[in-house]
Rosetta silent file (secondary structure, phi, psi, omega in degrees, C-alpha in Angstrom):
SEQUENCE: XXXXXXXXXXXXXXXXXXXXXXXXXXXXXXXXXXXXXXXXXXXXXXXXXXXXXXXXXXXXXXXXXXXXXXXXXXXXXXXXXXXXXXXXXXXXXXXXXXXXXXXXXXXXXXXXXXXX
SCORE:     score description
SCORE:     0.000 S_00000001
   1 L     0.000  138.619 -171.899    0.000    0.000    0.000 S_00000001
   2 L   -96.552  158.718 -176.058    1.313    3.284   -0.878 S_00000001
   3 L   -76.386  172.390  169.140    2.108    6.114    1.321 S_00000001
   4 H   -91.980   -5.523  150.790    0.214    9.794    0.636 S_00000001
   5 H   -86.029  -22.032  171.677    3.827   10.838   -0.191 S_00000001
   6 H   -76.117  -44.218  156.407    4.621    8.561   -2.288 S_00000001
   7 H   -34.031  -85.373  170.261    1.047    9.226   -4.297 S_00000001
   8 H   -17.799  -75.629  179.396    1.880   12.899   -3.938 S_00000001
   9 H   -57.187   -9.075 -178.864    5.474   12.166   -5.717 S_00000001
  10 H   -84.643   -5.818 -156.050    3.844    9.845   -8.295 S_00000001
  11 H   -97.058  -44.988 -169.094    1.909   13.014   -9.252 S_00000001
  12 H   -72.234  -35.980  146.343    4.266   15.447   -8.633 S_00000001
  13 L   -41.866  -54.356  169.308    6.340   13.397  -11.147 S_00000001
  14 H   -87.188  -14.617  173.688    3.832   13.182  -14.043 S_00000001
  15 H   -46.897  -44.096 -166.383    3.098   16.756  -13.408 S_00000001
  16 H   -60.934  -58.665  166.733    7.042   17.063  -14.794 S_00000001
  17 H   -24.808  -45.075  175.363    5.993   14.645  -17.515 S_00000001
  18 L  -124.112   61.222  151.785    3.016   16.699  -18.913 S_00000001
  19 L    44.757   24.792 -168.564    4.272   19.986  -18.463 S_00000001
  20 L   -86.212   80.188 -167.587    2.087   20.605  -15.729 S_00000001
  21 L   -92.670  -72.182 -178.532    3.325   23.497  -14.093 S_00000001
  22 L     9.692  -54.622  176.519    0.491   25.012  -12.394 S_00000001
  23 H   -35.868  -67.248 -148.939    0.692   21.663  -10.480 S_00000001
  24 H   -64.926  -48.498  151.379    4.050   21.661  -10.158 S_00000001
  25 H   -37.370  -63.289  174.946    4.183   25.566   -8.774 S_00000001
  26 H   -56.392  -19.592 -157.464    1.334   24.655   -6.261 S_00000001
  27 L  -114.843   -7.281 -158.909    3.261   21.792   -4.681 S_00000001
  28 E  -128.376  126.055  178.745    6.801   23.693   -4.076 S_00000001
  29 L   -52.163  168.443  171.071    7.523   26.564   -1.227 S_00000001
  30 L   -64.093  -30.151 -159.749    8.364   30.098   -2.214 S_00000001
  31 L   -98.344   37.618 -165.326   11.724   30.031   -1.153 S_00000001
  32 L   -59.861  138.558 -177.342   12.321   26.395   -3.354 S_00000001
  33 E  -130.075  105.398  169.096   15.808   25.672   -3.845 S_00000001
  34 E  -111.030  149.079 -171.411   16.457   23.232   -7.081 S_00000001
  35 E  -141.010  140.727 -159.196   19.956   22.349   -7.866 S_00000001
  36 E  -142.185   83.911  177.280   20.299   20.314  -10.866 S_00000001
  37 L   -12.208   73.816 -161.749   23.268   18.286  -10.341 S_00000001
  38 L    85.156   32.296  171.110   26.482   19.689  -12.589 S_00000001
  39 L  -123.660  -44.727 -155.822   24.014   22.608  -14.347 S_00000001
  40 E   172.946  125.287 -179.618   22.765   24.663  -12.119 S_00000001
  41 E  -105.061  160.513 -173.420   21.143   25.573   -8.660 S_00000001
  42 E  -128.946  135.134  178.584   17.852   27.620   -8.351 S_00000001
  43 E  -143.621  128.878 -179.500   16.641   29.701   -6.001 S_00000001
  44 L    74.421  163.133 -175.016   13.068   30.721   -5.199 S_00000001
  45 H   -52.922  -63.419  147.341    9.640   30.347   -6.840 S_00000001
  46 H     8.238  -80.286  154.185   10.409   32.655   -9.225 S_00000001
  47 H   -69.505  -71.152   58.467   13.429   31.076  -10.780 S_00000001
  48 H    97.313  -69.338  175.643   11.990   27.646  -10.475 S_00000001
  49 H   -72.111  -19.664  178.066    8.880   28.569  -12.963 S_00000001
  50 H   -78.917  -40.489 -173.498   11.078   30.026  -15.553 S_00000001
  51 H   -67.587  -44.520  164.655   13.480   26.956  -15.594 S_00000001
  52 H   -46.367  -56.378  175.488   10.309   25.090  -15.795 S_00000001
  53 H   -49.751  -58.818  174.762    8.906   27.120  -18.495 S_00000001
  54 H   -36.378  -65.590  158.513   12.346   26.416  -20.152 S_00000001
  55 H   -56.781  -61.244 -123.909   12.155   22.468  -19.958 S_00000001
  56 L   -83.305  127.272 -147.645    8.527   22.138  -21.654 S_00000001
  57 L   -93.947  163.741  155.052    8.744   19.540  -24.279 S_00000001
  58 L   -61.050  -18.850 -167.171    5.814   19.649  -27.225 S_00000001
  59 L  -138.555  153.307  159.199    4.618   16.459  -26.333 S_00000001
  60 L   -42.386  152.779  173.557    4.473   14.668  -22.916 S_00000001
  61 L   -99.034  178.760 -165.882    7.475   12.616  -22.084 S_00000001
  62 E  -126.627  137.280  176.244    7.308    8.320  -21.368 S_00000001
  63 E  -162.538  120.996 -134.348    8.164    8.167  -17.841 S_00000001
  64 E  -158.553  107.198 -177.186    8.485    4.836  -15.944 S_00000001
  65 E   -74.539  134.489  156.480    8.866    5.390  -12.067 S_00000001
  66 L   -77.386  -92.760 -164.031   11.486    2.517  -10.254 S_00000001
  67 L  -136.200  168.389 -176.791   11.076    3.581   -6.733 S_00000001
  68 L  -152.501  124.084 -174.398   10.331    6.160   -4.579 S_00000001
  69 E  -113.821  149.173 -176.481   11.537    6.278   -0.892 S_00000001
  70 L  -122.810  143.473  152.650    9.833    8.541    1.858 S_00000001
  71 L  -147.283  126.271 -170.036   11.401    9.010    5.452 S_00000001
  72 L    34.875 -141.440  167.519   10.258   11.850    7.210 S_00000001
  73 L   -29.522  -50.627 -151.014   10.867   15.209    5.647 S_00000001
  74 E   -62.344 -179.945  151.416   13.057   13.286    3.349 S_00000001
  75 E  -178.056  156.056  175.568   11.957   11.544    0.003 S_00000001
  76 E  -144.960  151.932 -164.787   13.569   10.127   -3.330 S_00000001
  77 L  -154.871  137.967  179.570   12.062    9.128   -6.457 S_00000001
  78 E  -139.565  167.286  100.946   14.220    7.567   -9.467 S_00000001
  79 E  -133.502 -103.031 -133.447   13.428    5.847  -12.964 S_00000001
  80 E   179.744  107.422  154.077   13.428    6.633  -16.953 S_00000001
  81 E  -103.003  169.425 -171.829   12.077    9.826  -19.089 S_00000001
  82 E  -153.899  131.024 -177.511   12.086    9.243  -22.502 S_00000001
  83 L   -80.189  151.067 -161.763   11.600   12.188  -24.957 S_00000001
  84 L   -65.630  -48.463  133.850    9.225   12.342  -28.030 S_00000001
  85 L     0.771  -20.101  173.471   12.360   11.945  -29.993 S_00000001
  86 L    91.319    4.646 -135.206   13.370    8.068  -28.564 S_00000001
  87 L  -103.233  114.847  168.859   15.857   10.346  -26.292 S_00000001
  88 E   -96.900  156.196 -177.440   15.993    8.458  -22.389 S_00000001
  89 E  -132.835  144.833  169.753   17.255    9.912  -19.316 S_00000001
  90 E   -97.970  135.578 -147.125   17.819    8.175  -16.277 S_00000001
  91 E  -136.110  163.222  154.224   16.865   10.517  -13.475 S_00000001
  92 E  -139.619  151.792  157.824   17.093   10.635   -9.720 S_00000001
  93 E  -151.172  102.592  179.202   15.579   12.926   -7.391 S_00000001
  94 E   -84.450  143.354 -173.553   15.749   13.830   -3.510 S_00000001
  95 E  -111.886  165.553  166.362   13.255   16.109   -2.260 S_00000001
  96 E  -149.543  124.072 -161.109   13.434   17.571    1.102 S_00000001
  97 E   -93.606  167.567 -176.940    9.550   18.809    2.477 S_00000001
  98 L   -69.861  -25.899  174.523    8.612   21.633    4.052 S_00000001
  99 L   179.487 -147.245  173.821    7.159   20.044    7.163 S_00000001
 100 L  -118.211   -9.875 -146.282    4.622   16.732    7.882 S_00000001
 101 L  -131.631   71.683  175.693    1.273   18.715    7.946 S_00000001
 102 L    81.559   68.411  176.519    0.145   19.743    4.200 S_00000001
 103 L   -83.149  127.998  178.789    3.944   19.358    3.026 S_00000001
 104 L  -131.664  136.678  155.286    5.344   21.461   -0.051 S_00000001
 105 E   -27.602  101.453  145.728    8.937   20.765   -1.691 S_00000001
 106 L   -69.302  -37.185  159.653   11.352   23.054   -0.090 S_00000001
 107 L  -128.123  151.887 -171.770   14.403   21.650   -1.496 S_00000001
 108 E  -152.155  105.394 -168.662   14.795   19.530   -4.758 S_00000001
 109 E  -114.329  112.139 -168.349   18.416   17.894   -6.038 S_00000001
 110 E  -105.285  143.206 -177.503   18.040   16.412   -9.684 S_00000001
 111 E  -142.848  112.404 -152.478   20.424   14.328  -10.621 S_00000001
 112 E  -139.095  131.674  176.759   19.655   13.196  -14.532 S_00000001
 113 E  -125.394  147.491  124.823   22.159   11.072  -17.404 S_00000001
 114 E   -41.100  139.101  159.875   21.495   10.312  -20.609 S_00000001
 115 L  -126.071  -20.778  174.607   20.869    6.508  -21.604 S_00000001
 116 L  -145.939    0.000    0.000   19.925    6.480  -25.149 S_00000001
């Protein structure tokens, strides 16, 4: 049986997938810190939606979750986008929440490779 963070990250995750930022903006604090592992760190809401904006593919991406671990605050989610294009990336991501009570992504460290 899944956790309600682990829903929540399955969501928060196809949100990325279909370009859903509205979602994706509702689910993340103001002062959101993304760091995107040898590219580039982000700071604030702000920054965050444009970088977002940036990333939106024409078409949804193929996205095929492995696992996703929650401990407290803490949380990780890792598997396979794939690009309209045939192009996959193997992805990782730790989250760190805002609190336990109505929880929003405060911190977010992408970690992403090419595979095909």
């Amino acid at each position: 049986m899944k956790t309600e963070n682990q829903i929540f990250l399955e969501k928060f995750n196809e949100a990325f997938a279909n370009n859903d930022t509205d979602f994706i903006l509702d689910q993340v604090t103001d002062d959101i810190r993304w760091e995107i592992v040898g590219d580039k760190i982000l700071e604030g809401k702000e920054a965050f939606a444009e970088a977002l904006k940036e990333m939106e593919q024409a078409e949804p991406l193929k996205m095929t979750i492995h696992h996703i671990i929650t401990h407290g605050k803490h949380a990780s989610v890792n598997g396979v986008m794939t690009t309209s294009d045939g192009t996959s990336y193997g992805f990782c991501d730790v989250l760190t929440f805002s609190g336990f009570k109505n929880p929003k992504v405060k911190k977010l460290t992408s970690y992403a490779i090419k595979v095909h």
